[in-house]
C-alpha positions as CSV (number, residue, x, y, z in Angstrom):
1,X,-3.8,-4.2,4.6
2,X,-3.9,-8.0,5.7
3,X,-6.0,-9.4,8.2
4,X,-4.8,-12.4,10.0
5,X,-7.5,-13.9,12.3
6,X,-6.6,-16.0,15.9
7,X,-9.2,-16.8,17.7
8,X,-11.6,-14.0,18.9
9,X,-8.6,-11.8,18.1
10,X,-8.3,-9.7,14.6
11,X,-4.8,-8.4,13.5
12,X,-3.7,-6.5,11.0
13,X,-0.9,-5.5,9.1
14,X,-0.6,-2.3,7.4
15,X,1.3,-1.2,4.6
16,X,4.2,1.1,4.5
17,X,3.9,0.9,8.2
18,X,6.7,1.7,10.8
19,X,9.4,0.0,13.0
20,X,9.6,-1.9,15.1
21,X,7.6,-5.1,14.0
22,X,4.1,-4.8,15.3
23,X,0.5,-5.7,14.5
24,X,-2.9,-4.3,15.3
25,X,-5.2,-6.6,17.5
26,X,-8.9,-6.0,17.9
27,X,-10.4,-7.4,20.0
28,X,-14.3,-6.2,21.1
29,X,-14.2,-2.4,20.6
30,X,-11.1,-1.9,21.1
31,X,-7.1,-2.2,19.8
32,X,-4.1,-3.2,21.5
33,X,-0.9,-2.9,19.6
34,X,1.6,-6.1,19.6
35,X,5.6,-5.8,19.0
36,X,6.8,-8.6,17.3
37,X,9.7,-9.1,18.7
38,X,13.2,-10.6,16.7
39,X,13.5,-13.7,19.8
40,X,10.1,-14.9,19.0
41,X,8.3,-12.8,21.8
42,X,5.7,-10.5,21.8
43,X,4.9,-8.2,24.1
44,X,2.5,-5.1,24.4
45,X,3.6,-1.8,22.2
46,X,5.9,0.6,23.9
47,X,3.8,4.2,23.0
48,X,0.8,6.1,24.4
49,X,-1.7,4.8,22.0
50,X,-1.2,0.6,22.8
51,X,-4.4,0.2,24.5
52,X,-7.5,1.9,23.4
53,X,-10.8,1.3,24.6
54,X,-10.3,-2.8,26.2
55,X,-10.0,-4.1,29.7
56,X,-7.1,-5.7,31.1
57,X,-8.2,-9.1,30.5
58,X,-8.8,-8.3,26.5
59,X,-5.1,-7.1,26.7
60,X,-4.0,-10.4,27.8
61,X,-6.7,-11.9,25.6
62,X,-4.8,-10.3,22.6
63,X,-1.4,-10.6,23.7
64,X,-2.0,-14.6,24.1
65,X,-3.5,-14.3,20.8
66,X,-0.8,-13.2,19.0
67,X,2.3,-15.3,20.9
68,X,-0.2,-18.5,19.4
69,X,0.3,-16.7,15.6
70,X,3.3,-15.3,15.8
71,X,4.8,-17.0,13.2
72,X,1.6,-16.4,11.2
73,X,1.5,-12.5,12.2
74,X,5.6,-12.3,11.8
75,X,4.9,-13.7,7.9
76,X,2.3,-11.0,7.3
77,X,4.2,-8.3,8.7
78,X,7.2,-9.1,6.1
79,X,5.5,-10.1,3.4
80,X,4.3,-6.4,3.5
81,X,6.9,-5.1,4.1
82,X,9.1,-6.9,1.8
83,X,11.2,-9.1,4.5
């Protein structure tokens, strides 16, 4: 796992971890779950499970978070997962 910090905002990467591009943000108690997109972008994961336990504001706290790392977060995720 890596662990790439921005801000108040934790990410992290996981190994052997599935499509599309995406990161883990924790931010308080909770997780909200970033796609990384291919243009640059990022925007909130499309599944169920992409908010858990945060308010709105910590959503847009995290997503914020990771479009000021993206490049940072986008390294991590290939460097796991070999390019």
């Amino acid at each position: 796992m890596t662990t790439v910090r921005v801000g108040e905002v934790r990410f992290r990467v996981y190994p052997q971890d599935h499509l599309p591009r995406h990161v883990h943000g924790f931010i308080g108690r909770g997780e909200v779950i970033v796609d990384l997109r291919a243009d640059g972008s990022v925007a909130l994961a499309d599944r169920a499970d992409a908010v858990r336990c945060v308010t709105r504001a910590e959503v847009r706290k995290v997503l914020l978070a990771a479009a000021t790392g993206f490049g940072r977060l986008a390294a991590a995720w290939e460097g796991m997962h070999n390019g």
